[in-house]
Structure formats: C-alpha cells, structure tokens
Legacy VTK file of the C-alpha trace (Angstrom):
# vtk DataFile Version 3.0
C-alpha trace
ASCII
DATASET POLYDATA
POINTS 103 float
103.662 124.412 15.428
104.312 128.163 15.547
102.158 130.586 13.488
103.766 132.391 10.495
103.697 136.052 10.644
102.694 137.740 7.322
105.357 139.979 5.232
104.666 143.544 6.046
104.069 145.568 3.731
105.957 148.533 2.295
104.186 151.838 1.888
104.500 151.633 -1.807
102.896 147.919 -2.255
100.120 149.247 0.387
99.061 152.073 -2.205
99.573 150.281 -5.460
97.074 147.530 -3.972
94.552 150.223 -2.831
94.556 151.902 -6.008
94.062 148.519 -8.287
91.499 148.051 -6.201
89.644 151.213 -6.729
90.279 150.941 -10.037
88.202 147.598 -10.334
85.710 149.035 -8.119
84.970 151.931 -10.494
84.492 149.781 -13.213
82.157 148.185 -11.156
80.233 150.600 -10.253
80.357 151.817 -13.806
78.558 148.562 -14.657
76.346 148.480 -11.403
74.871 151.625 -12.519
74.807 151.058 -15.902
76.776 154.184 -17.109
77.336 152.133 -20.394
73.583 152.727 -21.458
74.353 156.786 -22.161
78.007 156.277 -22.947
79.209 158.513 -25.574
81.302 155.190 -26.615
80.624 152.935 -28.598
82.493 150.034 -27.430
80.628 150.436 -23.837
77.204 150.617 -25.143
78.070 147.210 -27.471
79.786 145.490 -24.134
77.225 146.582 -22.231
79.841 146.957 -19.659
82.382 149.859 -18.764
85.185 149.336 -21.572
86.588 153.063 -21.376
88.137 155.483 -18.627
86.244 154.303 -15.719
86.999 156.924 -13.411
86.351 159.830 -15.940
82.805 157.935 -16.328
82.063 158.031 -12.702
83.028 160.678 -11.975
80.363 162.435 -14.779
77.614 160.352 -13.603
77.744 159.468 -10.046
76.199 162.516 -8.883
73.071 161.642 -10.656
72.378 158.195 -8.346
70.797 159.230 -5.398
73.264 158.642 -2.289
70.925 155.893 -0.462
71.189 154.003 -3.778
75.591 154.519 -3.124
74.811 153.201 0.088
73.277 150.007 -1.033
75.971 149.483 -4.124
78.728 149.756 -1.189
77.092 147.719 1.147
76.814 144.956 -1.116
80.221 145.138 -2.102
81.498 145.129 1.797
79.120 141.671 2.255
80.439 140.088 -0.851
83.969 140.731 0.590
85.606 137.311 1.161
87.027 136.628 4.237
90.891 136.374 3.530
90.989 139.206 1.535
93.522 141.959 2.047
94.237 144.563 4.398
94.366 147.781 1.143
91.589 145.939 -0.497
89.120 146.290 2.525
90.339 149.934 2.562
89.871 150.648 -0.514
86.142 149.102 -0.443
84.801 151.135 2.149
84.976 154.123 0.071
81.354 155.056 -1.546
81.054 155.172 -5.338
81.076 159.250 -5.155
84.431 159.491 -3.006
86.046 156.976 -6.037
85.325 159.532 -8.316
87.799 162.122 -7.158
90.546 160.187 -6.141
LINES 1 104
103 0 1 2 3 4 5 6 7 8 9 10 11 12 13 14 15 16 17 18 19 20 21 22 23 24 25 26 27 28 29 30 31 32 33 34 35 36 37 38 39 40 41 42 43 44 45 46 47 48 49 50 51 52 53 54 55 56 57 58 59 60 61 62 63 64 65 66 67 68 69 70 71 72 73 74 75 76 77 78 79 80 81 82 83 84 85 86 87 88 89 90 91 92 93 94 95 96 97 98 99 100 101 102
C-alpha cells in the first residue's frame, strides 16, 4: 500500500484557516475570562457567553488578566489540541490571548 500525500495548501486557504481559528479562539477566551460579566451588551451578559465582536472585547479587557493567568488559558488550549488537527490551526493556537487581540 503506498501512503497518500496530503493536498498542499494554497497561501490563501493557509490564512483563511488561521484566521477562523483565531476567531474561535477569541471567543473563547472571551468566555474563559468571563468578559461577558461587565459587557456593555446585553445579549452577552444574558448568554453568559461572548455573543458580540469578540476581538473588540479582548482586546479592551485582556490587559487586565495578569499574563501567568494567559499562560495557563493557552496552555490548556495547546493540551486540549487533538492530535489530527491542522497545520494553521496549531499556528494559530500558539498565540497568547493578548497577541489575538491585535491581530
């Protein structure tokens, strides 16, 4: 049996897949951190979850959560990472919650 090789790629897939995934890693931070608790939204506080503009959120608050608390947040997120899972989506998880913020 011979081994498949995987489809490479193109520059543009590459980045869309990073940035979904940054995008669901704000919201999870969002929630992680519990942003939703002094959201000026009302939707957020009633979810109890991050139902707005994630990355405008995070990037207001994130500088209040001390960076050894980042740290941990990440960390759990890189262990929790399945095994199979993408190339972009392992990039895009090594980023801490404060370096989401700004890009």
């Amino acid at each position: 049996m011979s081994k498949q090789t995987k489809a490479k790629l193109s520059a543009e897939q590459y980045a869309a897949r990073v940035n979904a995934e940054k995008a669901t890693l704000r919201r999870h931070y969002c929630d992680v951190f519990k942003f939703w608790r002094m959201c000026p939204f009302r939707r957020c506080r009633k979810a109890r979850a991050c139902e707005g503009d994630a990355k405008v959120c995070l990037a207001r608050r994130v500088h209040e959560i001390p960076r050894d608390v980042q740290w941990q947040a990440r960390q759990h997120i890189l262990v929790s990472t399945p095994p199979d899972a993408g190339s972009p989506e392992r990039m895009a998880r090594e980023f801490l919650p404060a370096a989401l913020s700004t890009s």
